[in-house]
MARLO-556765 format. One record per residue: residue number from 1; residue in three letters; x, y, z of N, C-alpha, C in turn. Coordinates in nm, 3 decimals, padded with zeros to 5 digits. Atoms other than C-alpha are relative to their C-alpha. Example, Ala and Ser with C-alpha at 12.3 -4.5 7.8 and 13.67 -1.06 7.14 Angstrom:
<pts>
 num residuo     n.x     n.y     n.z    ca.x    ca.y    ca.z     c.x     c.y     c.z
   1     ALA  00.089 -00.119  00.000  01.230 -00.450  00.780  00.090  00.120  00.000
   2     SER -00.082 -00.119 -00.006  01.367 -00.106  00.714 -00.077  00.109  00.073
</pts>
This chain:
<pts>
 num residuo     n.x     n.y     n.z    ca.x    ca.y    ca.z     c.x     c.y     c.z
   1     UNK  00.116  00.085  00.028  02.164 -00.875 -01.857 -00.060  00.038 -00.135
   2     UNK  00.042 -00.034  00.129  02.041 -00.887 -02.191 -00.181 -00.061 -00.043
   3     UNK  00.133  00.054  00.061  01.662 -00.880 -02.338 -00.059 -00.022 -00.095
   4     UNK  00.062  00.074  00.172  01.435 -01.052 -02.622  00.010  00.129 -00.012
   5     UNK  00.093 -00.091  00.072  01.319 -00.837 -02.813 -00.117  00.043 -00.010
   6     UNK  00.146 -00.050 -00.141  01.014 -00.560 -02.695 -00.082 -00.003 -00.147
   7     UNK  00.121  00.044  00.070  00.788 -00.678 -02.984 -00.081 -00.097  00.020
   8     UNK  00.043  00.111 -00.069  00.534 -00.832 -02.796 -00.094 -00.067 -00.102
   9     UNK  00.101  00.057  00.080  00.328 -01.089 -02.940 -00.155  00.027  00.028
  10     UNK  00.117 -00.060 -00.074  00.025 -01.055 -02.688  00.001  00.089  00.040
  11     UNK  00.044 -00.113 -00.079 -00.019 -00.724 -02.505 -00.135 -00.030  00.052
  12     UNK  00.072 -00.002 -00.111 -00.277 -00.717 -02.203  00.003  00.149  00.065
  13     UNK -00.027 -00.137 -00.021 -00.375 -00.375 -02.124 -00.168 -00.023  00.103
  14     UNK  00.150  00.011 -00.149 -00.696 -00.351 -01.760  00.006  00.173 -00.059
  15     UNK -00.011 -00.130 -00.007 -00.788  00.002 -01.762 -00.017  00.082 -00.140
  16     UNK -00.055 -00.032  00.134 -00.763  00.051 -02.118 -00.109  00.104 -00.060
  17     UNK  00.109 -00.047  00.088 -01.096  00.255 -02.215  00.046  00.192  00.031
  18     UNK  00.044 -00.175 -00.004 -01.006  00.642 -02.090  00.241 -00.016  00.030
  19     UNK -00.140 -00.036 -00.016 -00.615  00.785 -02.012  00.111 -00.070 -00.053
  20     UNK -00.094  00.048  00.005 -00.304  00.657 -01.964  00.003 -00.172 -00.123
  21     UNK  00.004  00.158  00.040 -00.395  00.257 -02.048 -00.081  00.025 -00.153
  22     UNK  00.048 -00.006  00.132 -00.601  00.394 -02.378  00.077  00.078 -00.136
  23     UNK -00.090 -00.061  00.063 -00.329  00.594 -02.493  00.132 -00.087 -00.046
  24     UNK -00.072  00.104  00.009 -00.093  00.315 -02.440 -00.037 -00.113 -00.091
  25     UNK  00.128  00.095  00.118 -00.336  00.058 -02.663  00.050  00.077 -00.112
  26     UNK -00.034 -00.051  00.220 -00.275  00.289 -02.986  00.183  00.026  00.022
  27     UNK -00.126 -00.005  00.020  00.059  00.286 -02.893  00.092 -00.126 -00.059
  28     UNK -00.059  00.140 -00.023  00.151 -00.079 -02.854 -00.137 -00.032 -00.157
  29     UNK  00.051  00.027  00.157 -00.110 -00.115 -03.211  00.093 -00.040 -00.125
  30     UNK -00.096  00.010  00.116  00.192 -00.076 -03.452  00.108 -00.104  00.028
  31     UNK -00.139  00.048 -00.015  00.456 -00.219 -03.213 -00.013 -00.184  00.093
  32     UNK  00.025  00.177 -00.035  00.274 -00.582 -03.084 -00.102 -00.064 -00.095
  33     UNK  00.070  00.061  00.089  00.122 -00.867 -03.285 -00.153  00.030  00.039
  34     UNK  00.165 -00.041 -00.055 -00.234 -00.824 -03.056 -00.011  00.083  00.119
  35     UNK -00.014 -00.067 -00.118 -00.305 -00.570 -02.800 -00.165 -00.030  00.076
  36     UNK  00.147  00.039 -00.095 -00.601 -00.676 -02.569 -00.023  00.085  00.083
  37     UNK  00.057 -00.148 -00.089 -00.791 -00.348 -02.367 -00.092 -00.118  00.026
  38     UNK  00.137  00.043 -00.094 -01.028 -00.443 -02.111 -00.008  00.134  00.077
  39     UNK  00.035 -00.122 -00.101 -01.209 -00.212 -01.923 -00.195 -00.053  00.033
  40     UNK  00.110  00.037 -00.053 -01.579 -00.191 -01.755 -00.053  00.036 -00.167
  41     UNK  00.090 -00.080  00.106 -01.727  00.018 -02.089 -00.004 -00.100 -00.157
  42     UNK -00.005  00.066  00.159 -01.758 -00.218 -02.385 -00.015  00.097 -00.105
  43     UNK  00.019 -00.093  00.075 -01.885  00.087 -02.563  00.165  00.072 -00.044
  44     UNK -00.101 -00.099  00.020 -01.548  00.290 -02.508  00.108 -00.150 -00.054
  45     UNK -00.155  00.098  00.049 -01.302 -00.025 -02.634 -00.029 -00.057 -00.110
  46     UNK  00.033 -00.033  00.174 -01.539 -00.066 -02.936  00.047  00.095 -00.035
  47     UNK -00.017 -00.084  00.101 -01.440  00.259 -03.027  00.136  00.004 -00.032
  48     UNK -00.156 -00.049  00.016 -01.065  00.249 -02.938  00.060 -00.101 -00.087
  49     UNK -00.045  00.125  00.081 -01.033 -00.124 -03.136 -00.033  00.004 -00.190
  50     UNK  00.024 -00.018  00.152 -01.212  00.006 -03.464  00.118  00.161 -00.034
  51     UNK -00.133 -00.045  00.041 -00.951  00.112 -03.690  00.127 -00.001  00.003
  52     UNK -00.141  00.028 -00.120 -00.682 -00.023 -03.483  00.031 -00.118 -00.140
  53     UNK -00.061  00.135  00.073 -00.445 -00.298 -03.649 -00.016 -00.093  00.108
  54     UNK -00.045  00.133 -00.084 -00.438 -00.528 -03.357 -00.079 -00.020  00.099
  55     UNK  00.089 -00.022 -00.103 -00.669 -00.380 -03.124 -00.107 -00.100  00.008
  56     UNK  00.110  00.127 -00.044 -00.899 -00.677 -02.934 -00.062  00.032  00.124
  57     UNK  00.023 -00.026 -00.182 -01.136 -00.541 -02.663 -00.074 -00.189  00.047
  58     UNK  00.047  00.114 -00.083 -01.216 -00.812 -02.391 -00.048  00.086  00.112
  59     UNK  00.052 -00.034 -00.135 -01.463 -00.642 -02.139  00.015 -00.076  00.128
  60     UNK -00.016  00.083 -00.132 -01.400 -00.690 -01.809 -00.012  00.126  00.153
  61     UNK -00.006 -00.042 -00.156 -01.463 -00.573 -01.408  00.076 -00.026  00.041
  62     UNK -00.139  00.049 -00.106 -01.108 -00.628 -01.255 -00.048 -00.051  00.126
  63     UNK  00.017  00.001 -00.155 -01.276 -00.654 -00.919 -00.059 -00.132  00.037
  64     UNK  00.057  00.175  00.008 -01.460 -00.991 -01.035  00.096 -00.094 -00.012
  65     UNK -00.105  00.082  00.024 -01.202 -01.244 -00.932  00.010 -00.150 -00.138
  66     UNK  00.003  00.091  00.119 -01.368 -01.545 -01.168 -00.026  00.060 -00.149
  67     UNK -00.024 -00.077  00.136 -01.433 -01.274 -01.441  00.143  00.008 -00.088
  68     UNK -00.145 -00.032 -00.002 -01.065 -01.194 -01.453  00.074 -00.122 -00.013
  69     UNK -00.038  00.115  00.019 -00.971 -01.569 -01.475 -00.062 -00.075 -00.106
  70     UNK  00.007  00.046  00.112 -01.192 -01.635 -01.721  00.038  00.055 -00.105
  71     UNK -00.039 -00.122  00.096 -01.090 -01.320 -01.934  00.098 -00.061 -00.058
  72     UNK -00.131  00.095  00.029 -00.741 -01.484 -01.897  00.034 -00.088 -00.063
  73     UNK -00.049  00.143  00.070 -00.819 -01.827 -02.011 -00.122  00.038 -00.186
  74     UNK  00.036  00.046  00.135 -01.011 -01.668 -02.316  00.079  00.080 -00.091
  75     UNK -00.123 -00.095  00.055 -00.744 -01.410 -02.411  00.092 -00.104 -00.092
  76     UNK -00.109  00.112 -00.019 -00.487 -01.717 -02.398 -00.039 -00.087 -00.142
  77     UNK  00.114  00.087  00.109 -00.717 -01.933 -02.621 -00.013  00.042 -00.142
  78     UNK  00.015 -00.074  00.107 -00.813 -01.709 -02.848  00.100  00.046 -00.139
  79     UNK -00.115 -00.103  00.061 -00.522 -01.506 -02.926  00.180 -00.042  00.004
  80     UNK -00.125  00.015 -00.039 -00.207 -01.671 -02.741  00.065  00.030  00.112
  81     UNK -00.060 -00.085 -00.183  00.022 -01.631 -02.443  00.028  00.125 -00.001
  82     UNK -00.022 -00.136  00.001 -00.006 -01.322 -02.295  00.194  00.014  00.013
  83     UNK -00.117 -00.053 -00.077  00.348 -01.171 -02.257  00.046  00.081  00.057
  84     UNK -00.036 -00.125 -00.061  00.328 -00.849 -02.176 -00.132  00.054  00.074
  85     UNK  00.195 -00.029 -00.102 -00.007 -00.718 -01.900  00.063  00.145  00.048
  86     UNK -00.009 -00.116 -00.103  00.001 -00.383 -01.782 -00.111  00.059  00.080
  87     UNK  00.112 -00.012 -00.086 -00.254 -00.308 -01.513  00.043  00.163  00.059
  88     UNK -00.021 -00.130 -00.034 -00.365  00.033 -01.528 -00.098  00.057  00.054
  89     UNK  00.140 -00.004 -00.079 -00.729 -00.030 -01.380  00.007  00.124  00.132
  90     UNK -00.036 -00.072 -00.126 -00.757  00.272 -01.106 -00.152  00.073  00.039
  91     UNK  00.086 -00.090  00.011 -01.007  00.463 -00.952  00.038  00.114  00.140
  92     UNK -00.080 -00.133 -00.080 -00.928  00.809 -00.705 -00.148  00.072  00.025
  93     UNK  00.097 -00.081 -00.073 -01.159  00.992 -00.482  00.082  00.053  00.087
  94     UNK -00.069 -00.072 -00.141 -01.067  01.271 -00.246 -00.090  00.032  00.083
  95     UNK  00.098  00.007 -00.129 -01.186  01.276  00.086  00.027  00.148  00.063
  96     UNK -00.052 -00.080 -00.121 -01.180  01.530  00.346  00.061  00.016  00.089
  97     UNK -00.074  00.041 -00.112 -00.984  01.581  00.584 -00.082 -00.069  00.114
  98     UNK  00.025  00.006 -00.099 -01.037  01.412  00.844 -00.114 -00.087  00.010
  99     UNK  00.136  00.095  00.040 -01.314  01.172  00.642  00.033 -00.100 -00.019
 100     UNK -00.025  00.158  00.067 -01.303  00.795  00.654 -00.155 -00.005 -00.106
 101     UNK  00.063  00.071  00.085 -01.527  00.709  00.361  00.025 -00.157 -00.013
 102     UNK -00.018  00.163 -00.025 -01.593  00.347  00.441 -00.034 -00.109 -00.172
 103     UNK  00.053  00.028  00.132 -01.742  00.284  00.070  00.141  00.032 -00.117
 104     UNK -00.098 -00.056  00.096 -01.460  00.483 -00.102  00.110 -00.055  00.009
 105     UNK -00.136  00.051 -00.002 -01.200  00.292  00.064  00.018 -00.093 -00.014
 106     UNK  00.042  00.127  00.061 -01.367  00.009 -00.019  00.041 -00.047 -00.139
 107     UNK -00.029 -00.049  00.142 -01.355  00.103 -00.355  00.166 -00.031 -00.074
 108     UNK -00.123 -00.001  00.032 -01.037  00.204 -00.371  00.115 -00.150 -00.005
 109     UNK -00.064  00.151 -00.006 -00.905 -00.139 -00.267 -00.034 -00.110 -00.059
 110     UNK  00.020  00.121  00.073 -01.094 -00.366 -00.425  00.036  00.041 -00.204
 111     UNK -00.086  00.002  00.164 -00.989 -00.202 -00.810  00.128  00.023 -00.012
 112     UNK -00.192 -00.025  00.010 -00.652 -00.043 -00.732  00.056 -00.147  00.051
 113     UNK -00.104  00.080 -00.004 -00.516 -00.296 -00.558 -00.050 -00.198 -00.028
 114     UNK  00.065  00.124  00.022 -00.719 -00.627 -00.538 -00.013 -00.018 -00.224
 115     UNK  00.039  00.044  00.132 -00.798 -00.600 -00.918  00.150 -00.006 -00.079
 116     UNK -00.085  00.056  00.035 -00.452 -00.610 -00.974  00.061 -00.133  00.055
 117     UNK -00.022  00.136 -00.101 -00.400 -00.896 -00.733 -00.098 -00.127 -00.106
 118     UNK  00.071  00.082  00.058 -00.677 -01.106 -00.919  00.041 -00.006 -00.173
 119     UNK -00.112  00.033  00.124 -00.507 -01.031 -01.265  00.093 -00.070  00.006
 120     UNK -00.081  00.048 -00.015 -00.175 -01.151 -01.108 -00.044 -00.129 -00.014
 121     UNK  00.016  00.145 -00.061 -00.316 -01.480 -00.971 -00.110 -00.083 -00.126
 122     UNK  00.087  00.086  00.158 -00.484 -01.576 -01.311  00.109  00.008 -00.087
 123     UNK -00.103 -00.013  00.170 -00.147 -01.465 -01.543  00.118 -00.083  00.046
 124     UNK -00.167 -00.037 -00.018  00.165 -01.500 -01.325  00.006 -00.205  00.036
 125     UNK -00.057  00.182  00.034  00.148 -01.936 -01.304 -00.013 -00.030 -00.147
 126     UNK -00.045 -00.004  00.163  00.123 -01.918 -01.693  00.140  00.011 -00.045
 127     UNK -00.131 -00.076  00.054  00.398 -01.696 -01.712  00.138 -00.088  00.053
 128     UNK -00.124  00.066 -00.018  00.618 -01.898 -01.503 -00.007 -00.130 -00.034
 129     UNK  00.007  00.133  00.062  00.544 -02.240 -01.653  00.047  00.039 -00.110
 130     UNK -00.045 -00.042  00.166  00.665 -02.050 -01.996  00.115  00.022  00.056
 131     UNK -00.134 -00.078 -00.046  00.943 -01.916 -01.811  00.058  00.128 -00.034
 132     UNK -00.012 -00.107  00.054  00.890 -01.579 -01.965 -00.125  00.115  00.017
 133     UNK  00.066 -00.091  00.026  00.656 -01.270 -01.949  00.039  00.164  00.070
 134     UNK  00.005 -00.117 -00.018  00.604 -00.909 -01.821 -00.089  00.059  00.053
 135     UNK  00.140 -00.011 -00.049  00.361 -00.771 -01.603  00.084  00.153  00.091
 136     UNK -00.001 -00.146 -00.080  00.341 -00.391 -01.512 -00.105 -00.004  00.068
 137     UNK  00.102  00.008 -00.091  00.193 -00.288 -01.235 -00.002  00.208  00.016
 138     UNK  00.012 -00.156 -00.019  00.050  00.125 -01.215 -00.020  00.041  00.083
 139     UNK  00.063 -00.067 -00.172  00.047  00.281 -00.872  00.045  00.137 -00.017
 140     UNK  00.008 -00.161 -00.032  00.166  00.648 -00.806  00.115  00.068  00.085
 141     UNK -00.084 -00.040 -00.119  00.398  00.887 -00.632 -00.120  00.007  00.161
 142     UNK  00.070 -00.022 -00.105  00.079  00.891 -00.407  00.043 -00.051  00.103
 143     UNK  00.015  00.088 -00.112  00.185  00.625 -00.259  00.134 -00.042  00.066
 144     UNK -00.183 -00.012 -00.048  00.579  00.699 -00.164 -00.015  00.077  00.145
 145     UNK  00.040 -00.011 -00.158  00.394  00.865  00.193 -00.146  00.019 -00.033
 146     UNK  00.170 -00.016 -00.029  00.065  00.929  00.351  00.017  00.160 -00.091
 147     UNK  00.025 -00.152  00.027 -00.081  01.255  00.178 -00.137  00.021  00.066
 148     UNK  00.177  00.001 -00.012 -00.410  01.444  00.290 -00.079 -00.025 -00.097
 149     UNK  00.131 -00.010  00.083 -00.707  01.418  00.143  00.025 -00.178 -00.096
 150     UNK  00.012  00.113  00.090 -00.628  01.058 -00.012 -00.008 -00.110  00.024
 151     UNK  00.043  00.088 -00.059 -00.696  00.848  00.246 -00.047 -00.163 -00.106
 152     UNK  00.022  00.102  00.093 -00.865  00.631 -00.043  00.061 -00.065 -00.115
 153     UNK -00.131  00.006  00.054 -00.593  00.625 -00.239  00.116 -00.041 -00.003
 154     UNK -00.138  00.057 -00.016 -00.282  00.637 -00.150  00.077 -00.115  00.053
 155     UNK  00.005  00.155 -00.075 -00.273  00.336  00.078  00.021 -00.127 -00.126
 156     UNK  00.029  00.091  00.140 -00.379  00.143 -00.277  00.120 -00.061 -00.019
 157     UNK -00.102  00.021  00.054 -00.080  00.242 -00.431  00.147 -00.005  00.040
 158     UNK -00.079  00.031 -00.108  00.137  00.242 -00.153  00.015 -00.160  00.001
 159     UNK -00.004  00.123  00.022  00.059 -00.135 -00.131  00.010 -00.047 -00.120
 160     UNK -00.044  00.033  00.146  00.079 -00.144 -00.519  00.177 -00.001  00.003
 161     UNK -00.165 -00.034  00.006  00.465 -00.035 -00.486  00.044 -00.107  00.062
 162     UNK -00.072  00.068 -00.065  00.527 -00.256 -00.195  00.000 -00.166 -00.078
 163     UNK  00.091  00.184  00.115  00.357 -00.608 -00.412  00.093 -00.016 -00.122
 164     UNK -00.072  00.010  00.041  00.582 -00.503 -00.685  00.171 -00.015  00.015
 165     UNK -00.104  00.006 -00.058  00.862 -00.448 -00.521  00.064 -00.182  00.088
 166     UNK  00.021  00.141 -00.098  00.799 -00.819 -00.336  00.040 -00.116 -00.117
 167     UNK  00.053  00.100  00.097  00.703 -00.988 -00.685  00.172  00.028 -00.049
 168     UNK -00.130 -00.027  00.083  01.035 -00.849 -00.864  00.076 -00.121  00.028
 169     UNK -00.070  00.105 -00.072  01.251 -01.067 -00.634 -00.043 -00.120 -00.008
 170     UNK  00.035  00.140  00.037  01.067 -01.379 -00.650 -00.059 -00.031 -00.151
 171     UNK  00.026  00.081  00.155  00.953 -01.389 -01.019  00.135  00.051 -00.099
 172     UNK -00.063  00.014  00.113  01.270 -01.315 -01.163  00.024 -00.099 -00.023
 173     UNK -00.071  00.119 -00.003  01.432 -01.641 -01.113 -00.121 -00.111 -00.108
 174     UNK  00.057  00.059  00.114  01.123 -01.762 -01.348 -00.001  00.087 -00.155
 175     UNK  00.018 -00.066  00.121  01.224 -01.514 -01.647 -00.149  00.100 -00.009
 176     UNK  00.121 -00.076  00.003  00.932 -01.301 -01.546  00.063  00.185  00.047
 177     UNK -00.072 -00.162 -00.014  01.037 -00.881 -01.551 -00.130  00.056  00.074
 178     UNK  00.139 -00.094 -00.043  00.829 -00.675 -01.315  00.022  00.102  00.006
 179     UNK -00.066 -00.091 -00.029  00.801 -00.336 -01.333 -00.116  00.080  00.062
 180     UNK  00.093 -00.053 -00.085  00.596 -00.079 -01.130  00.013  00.136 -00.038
 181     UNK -00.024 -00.132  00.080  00.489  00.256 -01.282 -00.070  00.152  00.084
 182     UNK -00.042 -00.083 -00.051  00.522  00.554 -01.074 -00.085  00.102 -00.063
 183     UNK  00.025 -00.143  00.095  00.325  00.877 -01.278 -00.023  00.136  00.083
 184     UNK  00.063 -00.164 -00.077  00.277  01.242 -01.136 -00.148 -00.002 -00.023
 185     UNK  00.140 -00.042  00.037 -00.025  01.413 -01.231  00.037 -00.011 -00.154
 186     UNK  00.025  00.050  00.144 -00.146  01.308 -01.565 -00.145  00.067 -00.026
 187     UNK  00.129 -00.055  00.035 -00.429  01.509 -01.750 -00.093 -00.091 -00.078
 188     UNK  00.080  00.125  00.029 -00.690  01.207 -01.751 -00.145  00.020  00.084
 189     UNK  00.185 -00.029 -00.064 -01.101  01.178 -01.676  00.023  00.036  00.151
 190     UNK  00.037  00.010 -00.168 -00.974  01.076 -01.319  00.099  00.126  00.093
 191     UNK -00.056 -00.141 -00.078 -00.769  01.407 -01.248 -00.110  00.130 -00.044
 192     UNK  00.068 -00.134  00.018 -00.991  01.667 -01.430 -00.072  00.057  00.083
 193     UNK  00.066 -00.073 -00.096 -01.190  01.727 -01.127  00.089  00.050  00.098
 194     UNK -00.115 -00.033 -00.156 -00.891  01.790 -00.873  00.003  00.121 -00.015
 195     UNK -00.040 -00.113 -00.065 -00.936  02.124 -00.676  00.113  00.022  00.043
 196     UNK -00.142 -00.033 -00.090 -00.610  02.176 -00.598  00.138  00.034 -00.163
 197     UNK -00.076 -00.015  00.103 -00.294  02.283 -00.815  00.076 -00.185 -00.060
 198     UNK -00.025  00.070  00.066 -00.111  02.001 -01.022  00.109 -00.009 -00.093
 199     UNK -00.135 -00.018 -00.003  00.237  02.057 -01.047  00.055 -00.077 -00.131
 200     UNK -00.070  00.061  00.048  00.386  01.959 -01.356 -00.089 -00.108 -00.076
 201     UNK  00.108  00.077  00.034  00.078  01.781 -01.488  00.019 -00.039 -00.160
 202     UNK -00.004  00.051  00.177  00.126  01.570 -01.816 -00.101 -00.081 -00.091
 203     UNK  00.149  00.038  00.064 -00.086  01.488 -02.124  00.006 -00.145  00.011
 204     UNK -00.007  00.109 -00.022 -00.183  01.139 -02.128  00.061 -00.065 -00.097
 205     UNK -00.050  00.054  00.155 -00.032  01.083 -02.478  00.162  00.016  00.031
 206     UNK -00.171 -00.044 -00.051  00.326  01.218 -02.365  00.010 -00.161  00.120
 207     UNK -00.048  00.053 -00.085  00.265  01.020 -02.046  00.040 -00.165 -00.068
 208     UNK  00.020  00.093 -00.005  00.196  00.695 -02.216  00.119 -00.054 -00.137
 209     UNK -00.156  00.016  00.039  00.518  00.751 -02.431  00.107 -00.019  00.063
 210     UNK -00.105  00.054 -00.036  00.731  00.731 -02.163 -00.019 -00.077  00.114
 211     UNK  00.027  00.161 -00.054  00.556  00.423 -02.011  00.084 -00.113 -00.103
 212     UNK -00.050  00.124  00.083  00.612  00.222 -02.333  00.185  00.058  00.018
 213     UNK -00.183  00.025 -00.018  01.004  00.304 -02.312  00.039 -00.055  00.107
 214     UNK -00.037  00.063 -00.084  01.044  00.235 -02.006 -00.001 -00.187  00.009
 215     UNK  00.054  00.103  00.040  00.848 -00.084 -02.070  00.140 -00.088 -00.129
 216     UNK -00.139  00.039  00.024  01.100 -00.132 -02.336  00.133 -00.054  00.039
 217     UNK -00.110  00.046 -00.043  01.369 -00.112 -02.166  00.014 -00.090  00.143
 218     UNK  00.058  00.060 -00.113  01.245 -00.315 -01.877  00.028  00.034  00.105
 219     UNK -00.037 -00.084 -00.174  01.294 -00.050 -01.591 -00.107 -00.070  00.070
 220     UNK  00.046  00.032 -00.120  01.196 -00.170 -01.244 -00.096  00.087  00.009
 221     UNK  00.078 -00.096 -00.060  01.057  00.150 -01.159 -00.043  00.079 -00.130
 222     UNK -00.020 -00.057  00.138  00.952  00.379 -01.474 -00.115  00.142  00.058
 223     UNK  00.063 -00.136 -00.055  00.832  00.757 -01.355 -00.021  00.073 -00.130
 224     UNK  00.000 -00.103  00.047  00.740  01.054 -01.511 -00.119  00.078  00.064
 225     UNK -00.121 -00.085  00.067  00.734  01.355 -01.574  00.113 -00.034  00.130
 226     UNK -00.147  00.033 -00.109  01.111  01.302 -01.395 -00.025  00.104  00.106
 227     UNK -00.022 -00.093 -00.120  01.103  01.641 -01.239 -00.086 -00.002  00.135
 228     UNK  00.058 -00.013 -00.093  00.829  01.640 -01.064  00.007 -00.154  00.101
 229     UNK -00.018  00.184 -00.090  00.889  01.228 -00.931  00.086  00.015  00.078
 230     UNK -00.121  00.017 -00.124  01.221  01.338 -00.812  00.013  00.122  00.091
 231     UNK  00.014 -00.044 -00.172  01.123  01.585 -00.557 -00.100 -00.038  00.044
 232     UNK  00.051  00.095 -00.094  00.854  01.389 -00.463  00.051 -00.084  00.090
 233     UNK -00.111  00.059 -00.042  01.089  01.161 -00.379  00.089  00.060  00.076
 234     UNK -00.096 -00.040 -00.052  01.292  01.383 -00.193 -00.114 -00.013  00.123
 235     UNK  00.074  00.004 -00.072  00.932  01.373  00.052  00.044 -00.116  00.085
 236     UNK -00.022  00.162 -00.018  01.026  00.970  00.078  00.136 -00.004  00.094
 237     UNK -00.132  00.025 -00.095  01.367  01.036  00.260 -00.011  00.063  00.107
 238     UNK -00.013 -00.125 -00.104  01.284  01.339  00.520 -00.029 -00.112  00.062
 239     UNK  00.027  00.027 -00.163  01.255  01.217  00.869 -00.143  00.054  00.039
 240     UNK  00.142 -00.051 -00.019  00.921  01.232  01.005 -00.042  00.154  00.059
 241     UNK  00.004 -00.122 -00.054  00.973  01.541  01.185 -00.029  00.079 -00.134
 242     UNK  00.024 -00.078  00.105  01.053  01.712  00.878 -00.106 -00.001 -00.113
 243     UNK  00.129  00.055  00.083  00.771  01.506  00.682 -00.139  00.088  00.052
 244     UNK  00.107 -00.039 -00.026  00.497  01.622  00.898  00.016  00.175  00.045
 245     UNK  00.019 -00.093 -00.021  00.622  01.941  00.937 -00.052  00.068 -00.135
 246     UNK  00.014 -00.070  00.146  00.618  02.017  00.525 -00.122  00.018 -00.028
 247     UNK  00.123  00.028  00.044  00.323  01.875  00.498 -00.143  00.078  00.116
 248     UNK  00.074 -00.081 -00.051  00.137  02.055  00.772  00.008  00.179 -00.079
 249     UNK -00.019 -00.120  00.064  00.275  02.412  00.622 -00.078 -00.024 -00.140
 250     UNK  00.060 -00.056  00.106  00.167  02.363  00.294 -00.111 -00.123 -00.031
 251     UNK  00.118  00.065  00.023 -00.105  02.051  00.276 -00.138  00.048  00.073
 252     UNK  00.146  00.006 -00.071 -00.329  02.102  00.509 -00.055  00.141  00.028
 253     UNK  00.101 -00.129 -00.054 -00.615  02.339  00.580 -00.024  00.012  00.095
 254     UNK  00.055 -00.063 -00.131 -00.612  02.493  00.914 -00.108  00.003  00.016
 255     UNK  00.152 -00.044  00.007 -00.952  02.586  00.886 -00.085 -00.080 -00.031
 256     UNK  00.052  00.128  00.067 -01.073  02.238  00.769 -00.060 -00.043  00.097
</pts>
């Protein structure tokens, strides 16, 4: 199968004001005609667009479904068809064991996964009336099993994986590439508080180098760092026995 060429004209970047998705923005600066950041902070996408060659913030709340549709139709307008969106909007709280946070999981669902859902359903009938685009979607090894403490979380991106995994199959046949981006621990605002170790933890500038390749090369799935994804992944095959036994030995706190 052979692809255009990864010089996008539009770029679409949710999430874009702190980590991964702001690191990615000065990346995609040199290598697309316009790169569009949205995020809640108008302040932080003024700063990341001055000086930029291409950089265009469009504030936005992912979680506002007619926000997010109008964003769309003024992006479009403005600037041109999007072709390339990567939705990197997220937000992460850890619970306690053993804590439903009814607010947090609230949370968690209406930006992780809903605010990519309400992006989709404003880009992806564009894209297939063109018969062409690109739409990443950012979820997590979180979400390859249950873990503790992430109750608010992992579920998200668990259902992020499965949505991509769904979309792949039915939007190829309109020239639409989906791919779904996998990361370890990444040293970003929304990890610096995590009590716990962090195995393999990468900067957000590394990480968001080997997003855009992947992106490039239009991998399905696109991980990093590798090492640590692929024994995560080795979690994803055990048998439950052996799942809940690992994970009792070394996740959980007895004493919790």
């Amino acid at each position: 199968m052979s692809f255009p060429d990864s010089s996008w004209k539009v770029a679409w970047i949710t999430g874009a004001s702190s980590g991964i998705g702001r690191e990615l923005a000065s990346l995609l600066d040199t290598r697309a005609g316009k790169v569009v950041v949205s995020a809640r902070s108008s302040e932080k996408l003024d700063k990341l667009a001055a000086g930029s060659q291409a950089i265009k913030p469009y504030p936005l709340d992912v979680t506002d479904e007619t926000a997010v549709s109008a964003c769309v139709d003024s992006i479009e307008s403005d600037l041109g068809p999007i072709d390339l969106a990567v939705f990197c909007a997220g937000t992460w709280a850890i619970m306690d064991q053993g804590e439903i946070d009814i607010d947090a999981i609230r949370s968690g669902v209406e930006v992780n996964y809903m605010g990519v859902v309400n992006a989709l359903a404003a880009l992806v009938p564009r894209m297939r009336e063109r018969g062409q685009g690109h739409v990443a979607i950012v979820a997590s090894v979180a979400g390859y099993r249950g873990l503790p403490r992430a109750t608010a979380y992992g579920p998200t991106k668990a259902a992020l994986i499965n949505l991509a995994e769904t979309l792949k199959s039915e939007l190829e046949p309109f020239g639409i590439t989906v791919s779904v981006v996998n990361p370890g621990f990444v040293d970003t605002p929304m990890t610096s508080d995590n009590p716990f170790p962090m195995p393999g933890i990468m900067p957000a500038d590394k990480a968001a180098q080997a997003l855009l390749a992947g992106l490039e090369k239009r991998r399905f799935e696109i991980i990093f760092p590798r090492g640590f994804v692929y024994a995560v992944k080795l979690l994803r095959i055990l048998p439950y026995r052996l799942f809940f036994w690992y994970v009792s030995r070394t996740m959980i706190d007895k004493k919790g």
